[in-house]
C-alpha positions, 0 to 999 in steps of 0.5 A, spaced: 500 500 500 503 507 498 503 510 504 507 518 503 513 519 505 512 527 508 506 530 509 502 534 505 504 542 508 497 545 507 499 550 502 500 545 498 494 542 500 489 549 499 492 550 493 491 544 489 484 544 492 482 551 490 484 550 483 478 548 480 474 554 484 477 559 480 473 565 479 474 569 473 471 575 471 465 575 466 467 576 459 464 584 457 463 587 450 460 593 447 453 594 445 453 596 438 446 601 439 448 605 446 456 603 447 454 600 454 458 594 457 454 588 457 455 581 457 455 578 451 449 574 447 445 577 451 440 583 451 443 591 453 441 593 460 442 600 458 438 600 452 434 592 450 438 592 443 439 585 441 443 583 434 441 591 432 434 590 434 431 593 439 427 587 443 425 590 450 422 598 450 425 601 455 423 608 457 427 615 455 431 618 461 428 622 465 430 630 465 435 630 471 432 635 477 435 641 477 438 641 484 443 646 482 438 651 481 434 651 487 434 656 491 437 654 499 431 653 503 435 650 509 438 657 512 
């Protein structure tokens, strides 16, 4: 029966077992339509373009609330 000869350091041992639980960034791409990141072959987040057709209506932006603009009621 093979019995080892030294033990296994755990180092050896953790590193040998994390090999296969690697987590690897998911590929990204640019949508064609918008220029957003999205994950490839699938529908763009930002703008619901598939394959240059649009498949998902989104809204339109809403207009940004002039913040800058309103007076200081606070004081």
């Amino acid at each position: 029966m093979a019995v080892p000869k030294r033990r296994t350091p755990r180092s050896k041992r953790d590193s040998r077992r994390a090999n296969h639980n690697k987590v690897t960034a998911p590929a990204l791409t640019r949508c064609s339509n918008c220029g957003e990141t999205m994950r490839p072959h699938r529908v763009c987040p930002a703008c619901g373009h598939y394959a240059g057709k649009e498949v998902i209506a989104k809204k339109a932006a809403a207009p940004a609330a002039p913040a800058a603009d309103a007076p200081d009621s606070s004081s």
